[in-house]
C-alpha angles and dihedrals in degrees: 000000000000088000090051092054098046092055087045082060099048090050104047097093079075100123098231092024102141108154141003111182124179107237138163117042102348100050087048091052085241098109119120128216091268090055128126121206121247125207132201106211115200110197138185117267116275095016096075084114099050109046080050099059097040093045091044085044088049098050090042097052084048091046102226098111122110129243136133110359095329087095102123120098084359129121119252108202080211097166144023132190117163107220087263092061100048094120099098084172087089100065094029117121121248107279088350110172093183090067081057108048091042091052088046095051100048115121114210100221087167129030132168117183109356089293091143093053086049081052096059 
């Protein structure tokens, strides 16, 4: 988690940049040693693809980005919404209890504006 804030940190400058929670097998204390950490970006409208290029530029430059075998300790930008598209409900399974846990365990390590407020 403190390596998750510091890079936060590093990244907020990102013009668009609303939200970076921490998600999967980290936020739900299930990860193993061998884990990466997978983040869940909210962005503002209109600006999804480039706060995914320059977040995916910016963890690539510091080297703690994941890709081939280098996985473990690495972020994974495993997920993107913009603040229009916070219903998950949308795309949610019928009765699907994943959608909700996952929702449940997220940790907001970066929030502008109460996004992740709008988010829950």
């Amino acid at each position: 988690m403190k390596k998750t804030q510091r890079y936060a940190r590093l990244v907020s400058w990102i013009p668009g940049l609303r939200m970076i929670a921490v998600c999967n097998s980290v936020s739900m204390y299930a990860s193993e040693k061998d884990s990466d950490i997978d983040l869940f970006v909210v962005t503002d409208p209109g600006r999804i693809w480039l706060v995914r290029g320059l977040l995916t530029l910016a963890l690539q430059l510091f080297g703690v980005r994941r890709y081939g075998h280098l996985v473990k300790g690495r972020f994974c930008l495993s997920f993107f919404a913009t603040t229009e598209a916070l219903n998950m409900g949308k795309i949610a399974l019928p009765e699907d209890p994943y959608l909700e846990a996952w929702t449940y365990h997220l940790i907001p390590i970066l929030d502008r504006g109460y996004t992740y407020k709008e988010f829950i």
